[in-house]
mmCIF file as Biopython writes it, N, C-alpha, C and O atoms, coordinates in Angstrom:
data_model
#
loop_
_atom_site.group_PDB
_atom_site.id
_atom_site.type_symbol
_atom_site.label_atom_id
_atom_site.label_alt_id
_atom_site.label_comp_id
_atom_site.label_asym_id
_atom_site.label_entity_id
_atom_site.label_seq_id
_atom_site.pdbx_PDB_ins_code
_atom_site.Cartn_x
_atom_site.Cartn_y
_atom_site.Cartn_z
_atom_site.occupancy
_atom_site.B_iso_or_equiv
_atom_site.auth_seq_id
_atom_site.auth_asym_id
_atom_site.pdbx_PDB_model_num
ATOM 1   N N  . UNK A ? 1  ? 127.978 104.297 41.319 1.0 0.0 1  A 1 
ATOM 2   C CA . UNK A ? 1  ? 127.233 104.194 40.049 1.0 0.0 1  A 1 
ATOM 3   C C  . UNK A ? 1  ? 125.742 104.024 40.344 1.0 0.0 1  A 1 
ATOM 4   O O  . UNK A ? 1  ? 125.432 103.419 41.370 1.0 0.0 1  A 1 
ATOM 5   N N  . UNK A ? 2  ? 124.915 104.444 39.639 1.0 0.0 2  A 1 
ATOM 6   C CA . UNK A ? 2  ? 123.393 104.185 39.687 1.0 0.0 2  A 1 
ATOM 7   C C  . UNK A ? 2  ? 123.021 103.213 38.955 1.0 0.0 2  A 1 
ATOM 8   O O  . UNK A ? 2  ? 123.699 103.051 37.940 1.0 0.0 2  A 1 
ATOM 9   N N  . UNK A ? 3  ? 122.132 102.476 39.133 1.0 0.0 3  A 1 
ATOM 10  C CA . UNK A ? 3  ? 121.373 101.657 38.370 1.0 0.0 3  A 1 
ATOM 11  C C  . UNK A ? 3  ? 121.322 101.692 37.122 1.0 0.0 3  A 1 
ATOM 12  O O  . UNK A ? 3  ? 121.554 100.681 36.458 1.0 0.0 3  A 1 
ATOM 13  N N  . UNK A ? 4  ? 121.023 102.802 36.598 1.0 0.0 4  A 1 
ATOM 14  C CA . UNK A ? 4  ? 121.080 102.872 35.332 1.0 0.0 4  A 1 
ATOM 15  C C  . UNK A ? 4  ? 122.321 103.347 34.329 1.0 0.0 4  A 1 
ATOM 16  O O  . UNK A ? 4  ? 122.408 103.279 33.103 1.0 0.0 4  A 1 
ATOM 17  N N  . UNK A ? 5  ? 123.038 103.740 35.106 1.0 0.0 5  A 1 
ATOM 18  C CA . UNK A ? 5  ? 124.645 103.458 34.554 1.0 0.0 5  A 1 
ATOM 19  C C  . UNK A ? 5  ? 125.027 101.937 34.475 1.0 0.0 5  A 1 
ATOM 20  O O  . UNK A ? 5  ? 125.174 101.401 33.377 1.0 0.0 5  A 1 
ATOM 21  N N  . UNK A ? 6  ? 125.152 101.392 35.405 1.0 0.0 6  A 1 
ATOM 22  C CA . UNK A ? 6  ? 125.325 100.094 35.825 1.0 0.0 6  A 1 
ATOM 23  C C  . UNK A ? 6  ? 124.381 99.266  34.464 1.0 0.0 6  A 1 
ATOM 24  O O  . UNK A ? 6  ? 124.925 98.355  33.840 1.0 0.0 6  A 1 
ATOM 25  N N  . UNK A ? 7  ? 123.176 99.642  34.181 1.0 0.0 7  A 1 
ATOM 26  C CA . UNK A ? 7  ? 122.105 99.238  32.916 1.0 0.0 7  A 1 
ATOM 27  C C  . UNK A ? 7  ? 123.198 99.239  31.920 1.0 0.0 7  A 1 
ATOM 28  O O  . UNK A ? 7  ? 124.037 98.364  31.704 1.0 0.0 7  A 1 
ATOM 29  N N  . UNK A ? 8  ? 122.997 100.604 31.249 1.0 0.0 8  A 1 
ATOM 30  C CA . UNK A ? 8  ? 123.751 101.087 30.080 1.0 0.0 8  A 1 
ATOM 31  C C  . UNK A ? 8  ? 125.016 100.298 29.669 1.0 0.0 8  A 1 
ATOM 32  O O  . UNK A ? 8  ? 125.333 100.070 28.501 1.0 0.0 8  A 1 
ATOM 33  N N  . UNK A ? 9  ? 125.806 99.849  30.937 1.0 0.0 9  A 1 
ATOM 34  C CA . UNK A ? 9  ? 126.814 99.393  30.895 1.0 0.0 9  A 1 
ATOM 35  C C  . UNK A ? 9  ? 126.673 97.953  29.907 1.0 0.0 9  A 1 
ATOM 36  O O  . UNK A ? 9  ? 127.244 97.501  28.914 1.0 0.0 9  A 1 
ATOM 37  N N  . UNK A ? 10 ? 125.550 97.541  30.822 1.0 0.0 10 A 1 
ATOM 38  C CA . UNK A ? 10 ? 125.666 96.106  30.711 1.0 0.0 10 A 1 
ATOM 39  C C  . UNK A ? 10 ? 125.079 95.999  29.345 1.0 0.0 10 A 1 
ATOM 40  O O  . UNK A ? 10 ? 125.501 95.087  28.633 1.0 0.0 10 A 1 
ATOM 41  N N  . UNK A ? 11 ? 124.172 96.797  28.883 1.0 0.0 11 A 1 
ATOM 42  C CA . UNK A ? 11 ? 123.828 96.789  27.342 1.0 0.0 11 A 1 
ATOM 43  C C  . UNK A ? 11 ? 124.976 97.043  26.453 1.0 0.0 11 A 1 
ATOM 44  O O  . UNK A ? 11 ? 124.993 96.382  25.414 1.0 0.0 11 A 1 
ATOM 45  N N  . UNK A ? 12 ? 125.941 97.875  26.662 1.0 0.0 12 A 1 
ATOM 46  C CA . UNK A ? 12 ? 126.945 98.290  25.611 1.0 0.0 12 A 1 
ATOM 47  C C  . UNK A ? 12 ? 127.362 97.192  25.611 1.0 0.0 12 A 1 
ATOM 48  O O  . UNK A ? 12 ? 127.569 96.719  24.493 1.0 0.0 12 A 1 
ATOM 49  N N  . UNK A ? 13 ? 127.655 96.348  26.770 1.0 0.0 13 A 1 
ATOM 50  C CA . UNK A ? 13 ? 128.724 95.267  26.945 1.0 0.0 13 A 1 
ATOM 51  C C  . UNK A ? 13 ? 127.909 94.067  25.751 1.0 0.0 13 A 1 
ATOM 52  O O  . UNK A ? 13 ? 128.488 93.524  24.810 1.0 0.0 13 A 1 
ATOM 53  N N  . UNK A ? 14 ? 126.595 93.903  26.096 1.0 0.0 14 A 1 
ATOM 54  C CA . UNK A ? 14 ? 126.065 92.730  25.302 1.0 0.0 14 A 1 
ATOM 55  C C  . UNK A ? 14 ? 125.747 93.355  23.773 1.0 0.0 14 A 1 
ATOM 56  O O  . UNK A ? 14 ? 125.492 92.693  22.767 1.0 0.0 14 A 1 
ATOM 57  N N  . UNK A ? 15 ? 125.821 94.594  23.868 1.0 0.0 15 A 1 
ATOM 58  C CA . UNK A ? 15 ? 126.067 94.592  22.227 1.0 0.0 15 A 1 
ATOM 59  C C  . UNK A ? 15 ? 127.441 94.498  21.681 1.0 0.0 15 A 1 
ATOM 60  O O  . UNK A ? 15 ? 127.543 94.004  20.558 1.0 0.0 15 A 1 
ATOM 61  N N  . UNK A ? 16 ? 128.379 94.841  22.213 1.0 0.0 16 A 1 
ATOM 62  C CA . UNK A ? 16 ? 129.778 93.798  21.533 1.0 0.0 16 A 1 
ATOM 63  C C  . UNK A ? 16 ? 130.107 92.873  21.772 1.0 0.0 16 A 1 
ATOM 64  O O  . UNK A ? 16 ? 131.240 92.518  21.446 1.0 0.0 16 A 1 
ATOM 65  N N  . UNK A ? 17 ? 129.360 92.160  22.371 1.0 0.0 17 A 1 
ATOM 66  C CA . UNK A ? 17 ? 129.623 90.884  22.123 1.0 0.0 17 A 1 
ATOM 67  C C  . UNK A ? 17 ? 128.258 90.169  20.940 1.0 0.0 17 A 1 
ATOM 68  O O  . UNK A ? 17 ? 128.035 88.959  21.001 1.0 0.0 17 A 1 
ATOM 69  N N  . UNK A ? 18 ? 127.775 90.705  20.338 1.0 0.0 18 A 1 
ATOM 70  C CA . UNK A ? 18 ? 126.752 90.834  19.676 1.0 0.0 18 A 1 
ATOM 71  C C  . UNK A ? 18 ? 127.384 90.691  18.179 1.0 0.0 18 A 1 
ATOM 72  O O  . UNK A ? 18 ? 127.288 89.946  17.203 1.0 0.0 18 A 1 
ATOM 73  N N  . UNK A ? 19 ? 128.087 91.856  18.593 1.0 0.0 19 A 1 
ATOM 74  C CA . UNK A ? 19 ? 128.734 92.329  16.881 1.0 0.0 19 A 1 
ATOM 75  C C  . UNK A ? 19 ? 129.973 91.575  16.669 1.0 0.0 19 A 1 
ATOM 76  O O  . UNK A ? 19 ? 130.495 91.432  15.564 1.0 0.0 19 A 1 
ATOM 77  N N  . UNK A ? 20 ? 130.591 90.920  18.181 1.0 0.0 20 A 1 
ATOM 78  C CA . UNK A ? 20 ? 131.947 90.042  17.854 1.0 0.0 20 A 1 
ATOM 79  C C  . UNK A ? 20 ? 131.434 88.649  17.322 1.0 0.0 20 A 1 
ATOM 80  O O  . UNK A ? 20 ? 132.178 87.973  16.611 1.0 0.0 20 A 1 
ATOM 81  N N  . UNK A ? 21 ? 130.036 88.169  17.695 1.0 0.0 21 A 1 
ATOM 82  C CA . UNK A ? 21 ? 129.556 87.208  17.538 1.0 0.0 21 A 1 
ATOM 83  C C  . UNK A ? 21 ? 129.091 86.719  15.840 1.0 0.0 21 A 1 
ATOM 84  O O  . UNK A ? 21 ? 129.123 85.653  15.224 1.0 0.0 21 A 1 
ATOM 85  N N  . UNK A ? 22 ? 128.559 88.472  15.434 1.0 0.0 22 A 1 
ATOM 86  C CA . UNK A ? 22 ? 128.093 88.738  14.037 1.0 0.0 22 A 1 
ATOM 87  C C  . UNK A ? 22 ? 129.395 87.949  13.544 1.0 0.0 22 A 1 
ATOM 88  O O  . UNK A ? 22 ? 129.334 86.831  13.034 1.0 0.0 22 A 1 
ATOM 89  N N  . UNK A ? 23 ? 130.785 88.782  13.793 1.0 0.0 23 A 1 
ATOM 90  C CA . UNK A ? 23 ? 131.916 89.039  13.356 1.0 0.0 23 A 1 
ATOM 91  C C  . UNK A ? 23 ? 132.067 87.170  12.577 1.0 0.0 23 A 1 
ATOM 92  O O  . UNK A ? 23 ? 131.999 86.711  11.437 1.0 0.0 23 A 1 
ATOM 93  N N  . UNK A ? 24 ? 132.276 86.638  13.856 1.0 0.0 24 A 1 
ATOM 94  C CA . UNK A ? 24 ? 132.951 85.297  13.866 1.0 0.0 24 A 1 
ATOM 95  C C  . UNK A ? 24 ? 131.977 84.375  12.911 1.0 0.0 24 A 1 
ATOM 96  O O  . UNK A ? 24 ? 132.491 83.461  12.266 1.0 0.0 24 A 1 
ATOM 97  N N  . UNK A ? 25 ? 130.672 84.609  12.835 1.0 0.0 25 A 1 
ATOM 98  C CA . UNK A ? 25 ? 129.423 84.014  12.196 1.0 0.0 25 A 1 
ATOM 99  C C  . UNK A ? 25 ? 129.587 84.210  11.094 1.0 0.0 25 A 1 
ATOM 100 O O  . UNK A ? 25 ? 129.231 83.236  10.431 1.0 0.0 25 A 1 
ATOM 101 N N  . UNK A ? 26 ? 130.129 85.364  10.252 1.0 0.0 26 A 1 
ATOM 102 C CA . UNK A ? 26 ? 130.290 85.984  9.603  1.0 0.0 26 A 1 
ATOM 103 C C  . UNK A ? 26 ? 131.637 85.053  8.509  1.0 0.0 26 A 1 
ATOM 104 O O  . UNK A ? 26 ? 131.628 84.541  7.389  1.0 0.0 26 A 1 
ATOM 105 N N  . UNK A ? 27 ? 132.709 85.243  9.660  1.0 0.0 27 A 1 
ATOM 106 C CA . UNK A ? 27 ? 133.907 83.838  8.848  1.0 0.0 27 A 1 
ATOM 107 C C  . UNK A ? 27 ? 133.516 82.899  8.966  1.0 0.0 27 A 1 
ATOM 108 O O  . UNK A ? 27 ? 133.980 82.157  8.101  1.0 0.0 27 A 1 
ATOM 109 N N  . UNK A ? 28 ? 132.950 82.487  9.508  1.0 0.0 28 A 1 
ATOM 110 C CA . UNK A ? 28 ? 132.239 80.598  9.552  1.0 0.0 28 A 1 
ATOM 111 C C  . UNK A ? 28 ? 131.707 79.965  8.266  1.0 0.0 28 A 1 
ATOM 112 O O  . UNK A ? 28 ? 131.799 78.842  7.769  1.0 0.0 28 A 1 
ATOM 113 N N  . UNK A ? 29 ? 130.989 81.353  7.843  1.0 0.0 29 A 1 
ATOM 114 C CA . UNK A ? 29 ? 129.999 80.925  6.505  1.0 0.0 29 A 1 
ATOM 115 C C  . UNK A ? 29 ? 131.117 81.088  5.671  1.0 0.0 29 A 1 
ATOM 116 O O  . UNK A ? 29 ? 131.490 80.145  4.972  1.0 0.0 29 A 1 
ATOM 117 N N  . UNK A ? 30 ? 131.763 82.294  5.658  1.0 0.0 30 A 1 
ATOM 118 C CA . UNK A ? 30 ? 132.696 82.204  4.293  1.0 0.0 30 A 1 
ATOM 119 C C  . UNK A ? 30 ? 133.414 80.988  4.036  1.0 0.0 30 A 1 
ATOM 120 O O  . UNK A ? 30 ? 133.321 80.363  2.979  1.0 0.0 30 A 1 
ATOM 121 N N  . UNK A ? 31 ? 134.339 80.563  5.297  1.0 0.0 31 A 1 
ATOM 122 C CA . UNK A ? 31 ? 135.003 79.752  5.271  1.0 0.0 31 A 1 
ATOM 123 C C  . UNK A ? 31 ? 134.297 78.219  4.979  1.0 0.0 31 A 1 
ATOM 124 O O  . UNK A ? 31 ? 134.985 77.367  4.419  1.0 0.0 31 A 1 
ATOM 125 N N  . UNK A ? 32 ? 132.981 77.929  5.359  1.0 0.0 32 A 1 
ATOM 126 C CA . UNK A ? 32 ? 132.228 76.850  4.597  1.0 0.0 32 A 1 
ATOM 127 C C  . UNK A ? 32 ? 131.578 77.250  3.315  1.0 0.0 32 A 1 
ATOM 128 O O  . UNK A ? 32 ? 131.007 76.318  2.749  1.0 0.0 32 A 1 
ATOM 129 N N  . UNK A ? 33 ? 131.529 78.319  2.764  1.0 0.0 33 A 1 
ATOM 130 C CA . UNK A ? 33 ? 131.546 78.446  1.486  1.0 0.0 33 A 1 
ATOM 131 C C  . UNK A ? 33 ? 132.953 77.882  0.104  1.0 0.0 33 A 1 
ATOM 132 O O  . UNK A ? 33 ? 132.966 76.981  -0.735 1.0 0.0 33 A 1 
ATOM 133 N N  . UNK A ? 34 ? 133.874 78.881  0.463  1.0 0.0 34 A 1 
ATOM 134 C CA . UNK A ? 34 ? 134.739 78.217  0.458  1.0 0.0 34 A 1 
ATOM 135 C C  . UNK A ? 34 ? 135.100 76.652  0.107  1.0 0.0 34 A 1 
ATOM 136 O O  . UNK A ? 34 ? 135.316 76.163  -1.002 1.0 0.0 34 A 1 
ATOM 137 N N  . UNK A ? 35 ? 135.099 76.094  1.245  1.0 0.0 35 A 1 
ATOM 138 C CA . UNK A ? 35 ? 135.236 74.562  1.421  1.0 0.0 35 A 1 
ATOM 139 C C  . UNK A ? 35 ? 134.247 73.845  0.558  1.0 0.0 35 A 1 
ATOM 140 O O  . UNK A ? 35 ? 134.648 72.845  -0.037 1.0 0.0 35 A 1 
ATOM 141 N N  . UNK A ? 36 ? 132.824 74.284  0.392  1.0 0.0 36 A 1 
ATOM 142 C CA . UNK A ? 36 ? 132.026 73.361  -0.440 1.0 0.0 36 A 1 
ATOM 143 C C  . UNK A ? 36 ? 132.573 74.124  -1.572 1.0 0.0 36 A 1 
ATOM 144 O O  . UNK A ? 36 ? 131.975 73.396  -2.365 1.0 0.0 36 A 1 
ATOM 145 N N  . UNK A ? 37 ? 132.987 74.685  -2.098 1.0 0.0 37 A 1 
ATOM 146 C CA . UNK A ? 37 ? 133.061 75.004  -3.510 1.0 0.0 37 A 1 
ATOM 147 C C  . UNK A ? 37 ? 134.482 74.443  -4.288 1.0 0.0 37 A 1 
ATOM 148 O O  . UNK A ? 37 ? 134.687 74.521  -5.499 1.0 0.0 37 A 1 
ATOM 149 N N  . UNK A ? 38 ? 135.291 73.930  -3.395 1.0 0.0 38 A 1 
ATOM 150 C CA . UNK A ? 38 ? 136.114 73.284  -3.854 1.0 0.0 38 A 1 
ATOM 151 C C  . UNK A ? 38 ? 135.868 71.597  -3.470 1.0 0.0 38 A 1 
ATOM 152 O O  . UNK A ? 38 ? 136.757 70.798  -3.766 1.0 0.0 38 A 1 
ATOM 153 N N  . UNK A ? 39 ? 134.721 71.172  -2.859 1.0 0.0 39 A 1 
ATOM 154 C CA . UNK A ? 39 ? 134.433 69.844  -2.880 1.0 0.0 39 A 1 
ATOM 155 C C  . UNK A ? 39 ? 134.043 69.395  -4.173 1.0 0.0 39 A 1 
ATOM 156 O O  . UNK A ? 39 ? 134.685 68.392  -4.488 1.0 0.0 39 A 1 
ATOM 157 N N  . UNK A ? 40 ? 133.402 69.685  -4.856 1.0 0.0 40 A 1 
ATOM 158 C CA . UNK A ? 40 ? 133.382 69.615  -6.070 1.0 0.0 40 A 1 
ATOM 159 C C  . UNK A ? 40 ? 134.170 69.713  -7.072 1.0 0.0 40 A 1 
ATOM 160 O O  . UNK A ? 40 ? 133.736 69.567  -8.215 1.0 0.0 40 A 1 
#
């Protein structure tokens, strides 16, 4: 592999974990939305 395969790689790699991160951030809020709206 060249360097810049080896690059590319490692960028694809940190953008899904990017978008799994969005993902999970993503249920966190709902799920504390959620929860305060029935504290009340």
């Amino acid at each position: 592999m060249t360097p810049q395969q080896i690059k590319q790689l490692l960028e694809s790699l940190n953008n899904e974990e990017k978008k799994t991160q969005k993902k999970m951030n993503a249920q966190k809020a709902k799920g504390k939305k959620i929860k305060q709206e029935k504290d009340w």
